[in-house]
C-alpha positions as CSV (number, residue, x, y, z in Angstrom):
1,X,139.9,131.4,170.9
2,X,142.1,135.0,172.0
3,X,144.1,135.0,174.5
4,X,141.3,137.1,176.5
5,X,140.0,134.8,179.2
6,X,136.9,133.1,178.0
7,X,135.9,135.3,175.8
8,X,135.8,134.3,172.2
9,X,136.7,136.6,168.8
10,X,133.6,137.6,166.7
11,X,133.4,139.4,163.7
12,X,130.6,140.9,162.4
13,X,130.1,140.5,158.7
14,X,128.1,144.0,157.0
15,X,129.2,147.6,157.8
16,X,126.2,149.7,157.3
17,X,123.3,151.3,159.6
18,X,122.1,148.1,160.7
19,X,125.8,146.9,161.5
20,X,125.7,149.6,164.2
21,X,123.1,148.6,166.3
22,X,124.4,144.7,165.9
23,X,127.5,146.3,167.2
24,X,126.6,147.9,170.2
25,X,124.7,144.6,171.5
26,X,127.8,142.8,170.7
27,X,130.3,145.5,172.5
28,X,127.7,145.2,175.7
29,X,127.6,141.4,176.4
30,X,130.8,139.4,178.2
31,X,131.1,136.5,176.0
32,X,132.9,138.2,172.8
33,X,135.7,140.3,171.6
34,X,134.9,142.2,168.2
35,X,138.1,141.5,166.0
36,X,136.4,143.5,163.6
37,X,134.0,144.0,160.6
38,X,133.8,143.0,157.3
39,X,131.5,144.5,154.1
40,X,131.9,143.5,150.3
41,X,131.7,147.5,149.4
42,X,135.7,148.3,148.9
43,X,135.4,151.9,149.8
44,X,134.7,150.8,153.4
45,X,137.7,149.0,153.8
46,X,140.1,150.8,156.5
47,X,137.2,152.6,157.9
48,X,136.0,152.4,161.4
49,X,132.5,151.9,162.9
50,X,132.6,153.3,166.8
51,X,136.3,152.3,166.8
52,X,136.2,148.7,165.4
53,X,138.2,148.3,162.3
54,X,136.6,147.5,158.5
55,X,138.9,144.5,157.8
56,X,137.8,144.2,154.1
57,X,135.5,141.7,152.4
58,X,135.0,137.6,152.0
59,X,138.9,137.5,150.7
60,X,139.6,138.0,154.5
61,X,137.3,134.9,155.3
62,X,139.4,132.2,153.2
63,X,143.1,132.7,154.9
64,X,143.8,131.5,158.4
65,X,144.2,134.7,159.8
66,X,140.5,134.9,160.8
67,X,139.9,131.0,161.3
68,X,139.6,130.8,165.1
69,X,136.9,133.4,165.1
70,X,133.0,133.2,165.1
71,X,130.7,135.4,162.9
72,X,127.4,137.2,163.5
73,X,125.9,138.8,159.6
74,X,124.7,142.5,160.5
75,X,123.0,143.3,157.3
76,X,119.5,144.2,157.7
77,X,118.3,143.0,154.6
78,X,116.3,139.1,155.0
79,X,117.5,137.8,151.3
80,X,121.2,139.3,151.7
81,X,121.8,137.6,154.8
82,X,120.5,134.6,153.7
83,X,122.8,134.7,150.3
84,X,126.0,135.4,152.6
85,X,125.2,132.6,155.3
86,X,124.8,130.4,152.1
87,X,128.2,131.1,151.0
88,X,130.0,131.3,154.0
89,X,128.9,128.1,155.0
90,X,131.3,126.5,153.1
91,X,134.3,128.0,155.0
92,X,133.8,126.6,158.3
93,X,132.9,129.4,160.5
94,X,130.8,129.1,163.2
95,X,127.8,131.6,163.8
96,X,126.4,133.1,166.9
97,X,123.7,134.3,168.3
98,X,124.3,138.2,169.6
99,X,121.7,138.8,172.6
100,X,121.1,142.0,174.4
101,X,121.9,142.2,178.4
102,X,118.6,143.8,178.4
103,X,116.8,141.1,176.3
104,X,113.9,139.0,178.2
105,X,114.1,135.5,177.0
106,X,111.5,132.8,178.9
107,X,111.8,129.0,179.6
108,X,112.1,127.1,176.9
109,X,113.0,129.1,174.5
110,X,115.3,127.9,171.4
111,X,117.4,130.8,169.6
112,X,119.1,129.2,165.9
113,X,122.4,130.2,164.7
114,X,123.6,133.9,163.9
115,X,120.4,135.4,165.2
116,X,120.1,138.9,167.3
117,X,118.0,140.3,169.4
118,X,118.3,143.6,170.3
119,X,117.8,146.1,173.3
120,X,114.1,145.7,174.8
121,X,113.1,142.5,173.4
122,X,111.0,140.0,175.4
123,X,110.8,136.7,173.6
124,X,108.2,134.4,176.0
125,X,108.1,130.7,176.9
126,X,108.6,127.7,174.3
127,X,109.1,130.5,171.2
128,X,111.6,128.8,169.0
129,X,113.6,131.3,167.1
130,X,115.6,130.1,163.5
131,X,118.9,130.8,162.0
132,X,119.7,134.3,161.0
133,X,116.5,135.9,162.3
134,X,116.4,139.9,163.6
135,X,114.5,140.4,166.5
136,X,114.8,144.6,166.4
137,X,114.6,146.9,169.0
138,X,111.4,146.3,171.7
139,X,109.9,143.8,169.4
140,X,107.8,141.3,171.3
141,X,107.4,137.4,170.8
142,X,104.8,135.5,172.8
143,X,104.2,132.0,173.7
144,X,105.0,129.0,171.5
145,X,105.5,131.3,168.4
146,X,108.1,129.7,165.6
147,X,109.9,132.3,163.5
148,X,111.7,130.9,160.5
149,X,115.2,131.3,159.5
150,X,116.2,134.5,158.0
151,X,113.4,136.8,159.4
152,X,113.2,140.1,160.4
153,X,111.0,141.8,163.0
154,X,111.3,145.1,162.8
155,X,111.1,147.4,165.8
156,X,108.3,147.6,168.2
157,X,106.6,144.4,166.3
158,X,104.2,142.5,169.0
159,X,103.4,138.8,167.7
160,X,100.6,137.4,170.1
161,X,101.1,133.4,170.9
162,X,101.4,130.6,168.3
163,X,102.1,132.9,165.7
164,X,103.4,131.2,162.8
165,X,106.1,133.2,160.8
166,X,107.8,131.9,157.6
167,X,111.3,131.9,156.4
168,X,112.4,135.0,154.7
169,X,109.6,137.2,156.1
170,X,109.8,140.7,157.2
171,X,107.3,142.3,159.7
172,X,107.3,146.6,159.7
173,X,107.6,148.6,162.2
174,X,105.1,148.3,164.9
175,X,103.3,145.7,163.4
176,X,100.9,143.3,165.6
177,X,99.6,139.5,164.5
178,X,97.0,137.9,166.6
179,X,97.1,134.9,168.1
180,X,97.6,132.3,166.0
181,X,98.0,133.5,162.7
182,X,100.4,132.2,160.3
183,X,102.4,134.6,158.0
184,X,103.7,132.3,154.5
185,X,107.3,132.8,153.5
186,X,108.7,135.4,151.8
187,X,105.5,137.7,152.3
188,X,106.1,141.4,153.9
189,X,104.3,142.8,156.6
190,X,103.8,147.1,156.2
191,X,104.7,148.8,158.9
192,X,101.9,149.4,161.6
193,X,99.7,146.8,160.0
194,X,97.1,144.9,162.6
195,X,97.4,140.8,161.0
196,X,94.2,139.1,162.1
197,X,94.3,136.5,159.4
198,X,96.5,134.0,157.8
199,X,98.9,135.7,155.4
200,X,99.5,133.7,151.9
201,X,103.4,133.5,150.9
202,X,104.9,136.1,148.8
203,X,102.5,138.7,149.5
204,X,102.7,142.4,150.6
205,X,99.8,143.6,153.3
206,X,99.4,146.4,154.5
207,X,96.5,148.5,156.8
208,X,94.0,147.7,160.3
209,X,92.9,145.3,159.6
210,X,95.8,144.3,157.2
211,X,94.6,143.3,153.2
212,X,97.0,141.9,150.4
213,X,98.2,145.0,148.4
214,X,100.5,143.6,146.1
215,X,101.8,139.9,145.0
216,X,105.5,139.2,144.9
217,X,107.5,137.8,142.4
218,X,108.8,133.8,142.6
219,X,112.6,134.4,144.4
């Protein structure tokens, strides 16, 4: 822990667009002090992001220098996150979860490890939210819905109750699922799409009503 009341030291680990909005909820909330940020790209090292330092990349992860602090991954993209939780799970670190003052979250509701939910979000009763998962700006979460690790919903995404939503998944922007639909792992959501039916894994759909345009490789 710092030496900063109760608050502990949290860095975030990416440095790009996505690392700004991360930041921001982070820099709004009581419980943390942002040490700094780290990102595998050299050329950002010594750079700042709104006044918080670019410490440099995973080297700075296996000293002591960094060991009493706790990590949040601000990289937007579902399979990079999941790579760099895999390997810094090894190290010891402990992940948070970064939550926006202006977040709604209801009774019940679990929230895994390293997860974020940004400005706007409402996140209802009995949801249950998995490790590393983006809930993005005003995206909506109803009743009992389970969200697997490493997901992303992107902004202004409304998922209606029970919605099922598999590891590795990412939902576009201002996308809606009805009730009770279950999307399979790994499948992508296009932006604006209405999901009235179950959605295989690995798939791409798209469209209002949404239909599979597109099969995705094995990962």
């Amino acid at each position: 822990m710092s030496d900063r009341g109760s608050k502990s030291d949290l860095l975030l680990y990416g440095a790009g667009g996505h690392a700004k909005v991360v930041l921001d909820v982070a820099m709004r909330i009581d419980r943390h002090h942002v040490v700094g940020l780290l990102d595998d790209d050299p050329s950002l090292n010594g750079r700042t992001l709104h006044g918080v330092p670019v410490l440099g990349g995973l080297e700075q992860l296996e000293g002591d220098t960094y060991r009493n602090c706790c990590l949040v991954i601000s990289i937007g993209s579902n399979d990079a996150r999941r790579r760099l939780a895999e390997r810094l799970g090894g190290l010891g670190y402990t992940f948070v979860s970064v939550i926006h003052p202006d977040a709604r979250i209801g009774m019940g509701v679990s929230l895994g490890f390293g997860t974020v939910a940004m400005a706007g979000v409402s996140i209802n009763a009995d949801a249950a939210i998995g490790d590393h998962v983006i809930v993005n700006t005003g995206a909506t979460v109803d009743h009992d819905c389970r969200i697997g690790d490493y997901a992303h919903l992107s902004p202004g995404v409304h998922l209606a109750g029970n919605v099922q939503v598999g590891r590795l998944v990412h939902v576009g922007i201002g996308a809606c699922v009805a009730q009770g639909v279950s999307i399979g792992e790994g499948s992508v959501i296009g932006a604006g799409a209405a999901v009235i039916d179950d959605v295989a894994a690995r798939v791409v759909v798209a469209g209002v009503p949404a239909k599979v345009m597109r099969r995705l490789s094995a990962a």
